[in-house]
SEMI-285285 format. One record per residue (C-alpha): x, y, z. Coordinates in steps of 0.2 Angstrom, whole numbers, plus 5000, padded with zeros to 4 digits. Example, Ala and Ser with C-alpha at 12.3 -4.5 7.8 and 13.67 -1.06 7.14 Angstrom:
2
506249785039 506849955036 
***
This chain:
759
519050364995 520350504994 521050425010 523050425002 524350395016 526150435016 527750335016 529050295026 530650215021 532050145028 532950315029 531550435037 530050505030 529650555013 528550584998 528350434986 527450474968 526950294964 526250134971 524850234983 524250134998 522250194999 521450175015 519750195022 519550265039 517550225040 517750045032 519050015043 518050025060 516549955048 517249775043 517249705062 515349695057 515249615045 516549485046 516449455064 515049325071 513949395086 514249325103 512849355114 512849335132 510949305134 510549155128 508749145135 507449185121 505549195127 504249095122 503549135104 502149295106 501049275090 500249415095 501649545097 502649475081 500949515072 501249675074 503049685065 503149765049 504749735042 505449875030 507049865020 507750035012 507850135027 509550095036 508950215049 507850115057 509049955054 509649865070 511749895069 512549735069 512749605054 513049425058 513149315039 513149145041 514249015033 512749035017 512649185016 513449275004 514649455005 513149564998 511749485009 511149334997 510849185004 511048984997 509348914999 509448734988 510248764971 509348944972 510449104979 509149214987 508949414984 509549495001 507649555001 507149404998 508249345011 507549445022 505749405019 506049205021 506849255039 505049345041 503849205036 504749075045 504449165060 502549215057 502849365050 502149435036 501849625034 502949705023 503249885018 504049935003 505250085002 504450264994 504950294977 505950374970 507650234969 508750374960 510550454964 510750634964 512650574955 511950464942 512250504924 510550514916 510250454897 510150634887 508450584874 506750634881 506250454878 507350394893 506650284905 507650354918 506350414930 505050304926 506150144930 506650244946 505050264952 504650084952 506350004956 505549974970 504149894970 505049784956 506449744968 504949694982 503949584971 505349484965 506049444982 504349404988 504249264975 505849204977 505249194996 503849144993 504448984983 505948944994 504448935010 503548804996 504948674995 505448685015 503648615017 503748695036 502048705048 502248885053 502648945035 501148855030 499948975039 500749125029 500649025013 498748975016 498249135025 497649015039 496949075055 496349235045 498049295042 498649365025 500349445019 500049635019 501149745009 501149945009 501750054999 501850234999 501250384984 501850544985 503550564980 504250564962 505850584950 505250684935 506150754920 506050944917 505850974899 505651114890 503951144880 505151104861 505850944872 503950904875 503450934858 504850834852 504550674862 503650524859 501850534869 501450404860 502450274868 501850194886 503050224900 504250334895 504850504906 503850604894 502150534904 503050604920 503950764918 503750904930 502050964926 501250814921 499950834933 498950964942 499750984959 501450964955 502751024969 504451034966 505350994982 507350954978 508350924964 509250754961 510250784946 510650964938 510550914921 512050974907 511951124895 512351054877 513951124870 514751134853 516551144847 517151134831 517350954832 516050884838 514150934846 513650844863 511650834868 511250924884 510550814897 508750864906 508750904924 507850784934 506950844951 506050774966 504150814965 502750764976 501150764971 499250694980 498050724964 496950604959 497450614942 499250564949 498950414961 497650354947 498950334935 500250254952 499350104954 498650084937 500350064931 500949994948 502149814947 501349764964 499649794956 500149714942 500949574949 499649544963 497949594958 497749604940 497449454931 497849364951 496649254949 497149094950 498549134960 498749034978 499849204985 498549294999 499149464998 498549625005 498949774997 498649945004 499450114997 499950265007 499750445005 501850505008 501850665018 500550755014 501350905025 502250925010 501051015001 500751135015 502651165014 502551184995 500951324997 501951435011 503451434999 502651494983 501051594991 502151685005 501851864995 500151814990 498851954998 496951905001 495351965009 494751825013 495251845032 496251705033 498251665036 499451605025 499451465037 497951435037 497451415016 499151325016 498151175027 496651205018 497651155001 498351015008 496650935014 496150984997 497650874989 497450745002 495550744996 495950724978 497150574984 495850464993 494850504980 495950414967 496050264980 494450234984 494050244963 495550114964 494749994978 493249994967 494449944949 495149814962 496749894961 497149894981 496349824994 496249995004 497150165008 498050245021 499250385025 501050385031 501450585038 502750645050 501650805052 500550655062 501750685077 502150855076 501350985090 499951075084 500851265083 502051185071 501651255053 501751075047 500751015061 499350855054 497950815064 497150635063 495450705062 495850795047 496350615039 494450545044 493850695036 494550695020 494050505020 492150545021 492250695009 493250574993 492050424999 490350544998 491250584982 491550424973 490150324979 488650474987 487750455002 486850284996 487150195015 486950015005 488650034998 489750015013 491150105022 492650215018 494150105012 495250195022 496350055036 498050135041 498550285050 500550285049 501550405058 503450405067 503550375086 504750285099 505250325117 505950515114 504650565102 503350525113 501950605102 501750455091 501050375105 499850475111 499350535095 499050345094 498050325109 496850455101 496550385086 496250215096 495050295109 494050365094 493550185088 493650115103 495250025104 496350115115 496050135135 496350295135 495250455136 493350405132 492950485116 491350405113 490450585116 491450665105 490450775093 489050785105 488050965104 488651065119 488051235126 489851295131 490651215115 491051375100 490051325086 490951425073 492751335080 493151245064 493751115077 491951095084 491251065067 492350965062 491950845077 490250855074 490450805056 491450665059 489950605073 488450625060 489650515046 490250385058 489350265048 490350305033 492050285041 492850125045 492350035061 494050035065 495950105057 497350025062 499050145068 500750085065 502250165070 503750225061 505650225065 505450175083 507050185084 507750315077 507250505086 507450675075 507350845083 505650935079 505350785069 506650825055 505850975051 507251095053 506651185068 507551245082 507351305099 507351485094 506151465080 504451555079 502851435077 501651485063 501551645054 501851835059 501351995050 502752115043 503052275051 502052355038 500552255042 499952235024 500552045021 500851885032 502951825030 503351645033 504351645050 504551475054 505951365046 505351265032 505851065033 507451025030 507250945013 506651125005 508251225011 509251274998 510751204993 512351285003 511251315018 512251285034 510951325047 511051135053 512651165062 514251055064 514150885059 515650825069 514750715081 514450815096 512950875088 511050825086 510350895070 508950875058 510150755047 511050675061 509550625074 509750515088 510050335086 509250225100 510550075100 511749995106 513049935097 514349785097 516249825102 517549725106 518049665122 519649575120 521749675123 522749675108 523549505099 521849405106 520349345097 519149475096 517449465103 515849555103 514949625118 513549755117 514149915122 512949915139 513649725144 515449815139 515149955150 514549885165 516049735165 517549815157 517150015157 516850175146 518050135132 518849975122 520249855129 521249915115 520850085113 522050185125 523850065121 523450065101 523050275103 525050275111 525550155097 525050295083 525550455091 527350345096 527350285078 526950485071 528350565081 529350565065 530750545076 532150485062 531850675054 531950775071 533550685076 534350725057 533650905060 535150915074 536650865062 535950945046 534651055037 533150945033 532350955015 530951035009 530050865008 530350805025 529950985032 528250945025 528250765031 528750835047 527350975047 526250825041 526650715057 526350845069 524450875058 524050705061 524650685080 523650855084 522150765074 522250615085 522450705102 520950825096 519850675092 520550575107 519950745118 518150765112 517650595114 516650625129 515650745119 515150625106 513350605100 512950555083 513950415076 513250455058 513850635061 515450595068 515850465052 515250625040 516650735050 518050575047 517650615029 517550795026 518750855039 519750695043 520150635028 520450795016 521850825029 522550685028 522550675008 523150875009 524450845020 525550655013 525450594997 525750415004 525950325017 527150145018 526049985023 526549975040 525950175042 524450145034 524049985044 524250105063 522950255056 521650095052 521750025068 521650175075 520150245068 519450055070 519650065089 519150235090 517450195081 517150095093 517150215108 516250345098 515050195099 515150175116 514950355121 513650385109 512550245116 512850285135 512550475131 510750405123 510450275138 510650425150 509450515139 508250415141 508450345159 508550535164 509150515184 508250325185 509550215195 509550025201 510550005217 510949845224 509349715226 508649705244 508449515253 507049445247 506549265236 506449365222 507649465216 506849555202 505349625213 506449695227 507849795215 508149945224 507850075211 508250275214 508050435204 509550575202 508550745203 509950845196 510050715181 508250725180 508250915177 509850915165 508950775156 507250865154 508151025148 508950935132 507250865130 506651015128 507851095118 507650945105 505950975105 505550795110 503750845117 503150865136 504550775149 503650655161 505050565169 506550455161 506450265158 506950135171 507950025157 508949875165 510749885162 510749695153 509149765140 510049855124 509150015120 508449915104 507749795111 506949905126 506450045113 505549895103 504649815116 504149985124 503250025108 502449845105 501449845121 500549985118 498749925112 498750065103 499750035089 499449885080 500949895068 503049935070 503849975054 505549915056 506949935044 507849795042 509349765031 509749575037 509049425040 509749465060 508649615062 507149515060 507849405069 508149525085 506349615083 505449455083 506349415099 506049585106 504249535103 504149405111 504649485127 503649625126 502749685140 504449645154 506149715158 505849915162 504250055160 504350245163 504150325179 503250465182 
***
């Protein structure tokens, strides 16, 4: 990091040329973490909920979703491995044996692509760059499961022996998601030029490859060759982010798949149970993709822009479950799903998905592939995936719905639905689309089981980039002669430079920065004594709003910046140019500290507030010292550590107030049983405030804040909230360490006590 410090000698301040002392403000309040074992101060653990821990799927890329506390072992190693025998585990693997022991075996494998927009890219055409990208993932997946997988073998345990056998009807499941791909962009001579005839090289999946193609971001610019009179160098191709639904494409996914090849191609005679289903990604991408290149486009065909953009993507969707239920057939998957954000979005929102439309596209590629011959059996389709936790409330219901329609969920009955009706409209594309799905209800599945995505992690209009002042849908121009896209397309499509998200210093909630719903660990213990860990509710409640340490080691650094030796020479002499800019630089840092110090309270993004150390923080720092003497250096890393932990602490009170929105317990009242007779009480005032910031995050309808017990972590109260709705039958959780399975397991297993909304 270009953290560099300044130094100070015996003699005063000063500039020093060599021997630069590097430190790292965000690894400074990071390593507690990771080096420091948990103390919890529950100690009870429920009984074991098969039921609930059924539900678990447990994810591994996304860190957003990822429980924040790291607690290795005594064999685990620095980077997550872990000594099982003679035999050091993968850190997925790792994982993945923590899962099994436990009972659980659903796994879901990160979305391609597994490329950095940095990375220096080979300059041939022939480079396996984006091909290799595409599928690190599913490499990286189905080598850890093996290694899990053999490691459960020789500990010969009971439980693991139910996962192993898929006893009691239970098999590992794994997803996987298609949508999203790396592609090389090469020119019709670099086409010409490269070698088709060789398998699995980025010639087979350059932009354009395959009908549908939609470029949505670009991870590496590419180089224009150059010439001097020495030497030539080779230009090096762009490489961008495309996504794509075509049959064509997911076709040629799986049939190239490592899973697939690994797990169900020439399987035979392997003992491993495993279920594979593959996802549609997004497909409210495409309708993104449409408005963006169509927004000029003029037709007479009565329709909005809007309106053929959905039409498109039901088309590309079409296409896609096409492909997977030719590949159920071919044995290539078990069955098909579709993982979409636009799932949870309201239904003005331009990217806005509706459930229905997934059934119906599942009938039209089923009638497709196999015809109306009733022998053959039911649609392939078995997971509806979509994000949802206790601020994006939408997930839910829309999950209710889904689980009404097949009769699982207690919700509305919508066993009627479809039903011919005298007051229903029966040109409403809506009504016929009811009464289609009615008249086929023999082609879909009896029953499609909903998981829910990052249940605890919360974005604002879904991520999309949408504010409070957007306008839903399309509007026509002034002149009347041609629809304009008003709404703000999602984030991922801005272009580059475009600072509409706002600040990212922490006081923010933004598309990129979202809202964690966590709390954290933070040290409990003055200064010179052996740390230990509390969860930031358990700190709050028994020791206050900020750290032990935080206020004495904040006096420590401004004392330790007064650069008192150079304004006590200032009075006897003039001072030198490098001490008037050590000077200048002391009183930079001390401002920095007070003004960080002041807008504490304000703090509510702890990713944002780390992105702010280093873009502001930091450059001022490196811009204002060359370097700083050990003992210097040593104060501004303690000082950021501590004050890390109280942006944690605010950030993780401002959420629990969210969330609880006015809820108070008082005092219990006499009584045997203390739990029953807690005396709760609602703030109105808070309850207002609350509902406001709801509603300006665009979090859905407000119905009352959550009664959350001050001893339950968010996590574990956002977990279990989640699992206990009969609706969802699977929580994707990110997980990266054997810990976090650890927690969600035990946050199954008490599902269903400890807090519930109130209306």
């Amino acid at each position: 990091n270009n953290d560099h410090m300044i130094n100070r000698s015996s003699s005063g301040w000063s500039h020093q040329p060599h021997n630069i002392i590097h430190v790292n403000p965000i690894d400074s309040h990071r390593r507690l973490y990771s080096s420091t074992p948990i103390i919890y101060n529950d100690h009870r653990h429920p009984p074991k909920n098969e039921h609930q821990r059924h539900k678990l799927h447990i994810g591994f890329a996304s860190l957003s979703n990822s429980l924040p506390f790291e607690s290795p072992d005594e064999s685990t190693s620095a980077n997550g491995s872990k000594q099982v025998g003679d035999t050091e585990l993968d850190p997925h693997a790792t994982i993945m044996l923590t899962s099994m022991r436990g009972g659980v075996s659903n796994f879901d494998c990160p979305a391609p692509p597994l490329i950095e927009s940095n990375k220096s890219l080979p300059s041939s055409a022939e480079s396996l760059t984006c091909w290799q990208a595409n599928r690190q993932s599913e490499v990286q997946i189905s080598t850890a499961f093996d290694q899990a997988w053999e490691a459960l073998l020789e500990e010969d345990d009971s439980e693991a022996s139910h996962v192993l056998h898929g006893e009691d009807g239970r098999t590992t499941t794994m997803t996987c998601r298609l949508g999203y791909r790396s592609a090389v962009v090469l020119s019709d001579e670099d086409i010409k030029d490269a070698k088709d005839s060789t398998d699995n090289s980025d010639c087979h999946e350059r932009e354009g490859t395959f009908d549908g193609d939609a470029r949505v971001g670009v991870l590496f610019a590419g180089k224009p060759a150059q010439e001097n009179d020495d030497s030539a160098t080779t230009g090096q191709p762009a490489v961008v982010l495309v996504h794509n639904l075509s049959e064509e494409y997911v076709l040629h996914s799986l049939r190239t798949s490592p899973l697939v090849q690994q797990y169900k191609l020439g399987n035979e005679s392997s003992e491993k149970n495993i279920q594979l289903i593959s996802l549609a990604h997004n497909p409210e991408t495409q309708i993104a993709a449409y408005l963006l290149s169509n927004q000029h486009q003029q037709t007479d065909d009565g329709l909005t822009l809007l309106q053929r953009a959905h039409g498109y993507m039901k088309q590309s969707l079409t296409s896609s479950f096409v492909g997977y239920e030719t590949a159920v057939k071919e044995g290539l998957i078990d069955g098909y799903g579709v993982d979409s954000n636009g799932l949870s979005l309201p239904e003005s929102h331009d990217m806005h998905f509706g459930w229905r439309d997934v059934l119906e596209c599942a009938v039209d590629a089923y009638l497709e592939v196999h015809g109306d011959d009733e022998t053959i059996g039911r649609s392939s389709l078995k997971v509806i995936r979509l994000p949802g936790n206790v601020l994006e409330t939408r997930g839910a219901k829309v999950a209710n719905e889904i689980g009404s329609f097949f009769g699982i969920s207690d919700s509305d009955d919508s066993s009627e639905e479809g039903l011919p009706s005298f007051t229903d409209d029966q040109n409403d594309s809506h009504v016929q689309q009811k009464q289609k799905l009615r008249k086929l209800r023999n082609i879909l599945p009896k029953s499609v089981e909903v998981y829910v995505t990052r249940p605890l992690t919360a974005y604002p209009y879904g991520g999309t980039g949408w504010g409070p002042t957007s306008s839903p849908g399309l509007a026509e121009n002034s002149g009347g002669s041609s629809n304009v896209l008003v709404s703000t397309p999602p984030l991922f499509l801005k272009k580059q430079g475009d600072d509409s998200s706002g600040d990212s210093d922490g006081k923010n909630i933004d598309a990129t920065h979202p809202i964690r719903i966590l709390d954290y660990q933070i040290e409990n213990s003055p200064m010179g004594q052996e740390p230990a860990l509390l969860w930031s509710n358990h700190h709050y409640n028994q020791h206050g709003p900020r750290p032990a340490a935080y206020q004495p080691i904040l006096n420590a650094a401004l004392q330790h910046f007064d650069a008192d030796a150079i304004l006590e020479a200032s009075r006897e002499r003039e001072l030198t140019v490098e001490e008037r800019e050590t000077l200048d630089g002391c009183k930079l840092l001390q401002g920095m500290m007070h003004d960080l110090d002041a807008s504490l309270d304000t703090m509510k993004s702890f990713a944002a507030y780390e992105e702010y150390l280093m873009n502001v923080a930091v450059p001022l720092i490196y811009g204002s010292f060359e370097e700083l003497d050990e003992e210097s250096a040593g104060m501004l890393q303690l000082f950021f550590r501590v004050h890390g932990m109280a942006v944690r602490m605010v950030v993780a009170r401002w959420t629990r107030d969210l969330l609880v929105a006015g809820w108070k317990r008082g005092d219990s009242s006499s009584g045997d049983d203390d739990e029953i007779n807690i005396i709760r009480k609602k703030d109105k005032h808070q309850e207002q405030e609350m509902a406001k910031v709801w509603k300006v995050l665009g979090f859905g309808d407000f119905a009352g804040g959550y009664d959350i017990p001050e001893d339950v972590t968010l996590q574990e109260f956002a977990l279990k909230h989640m699992l206990k709705d009969d609706a969802v039958q699977g929580l994707v959780i990110g997980c990266s360490r054997p810990e976090h399975v650890l927690e969600a397991m035990r946050a199954a297993d008490s599902s269903g006590s400890d807090g519930d909304k109130k209306d």
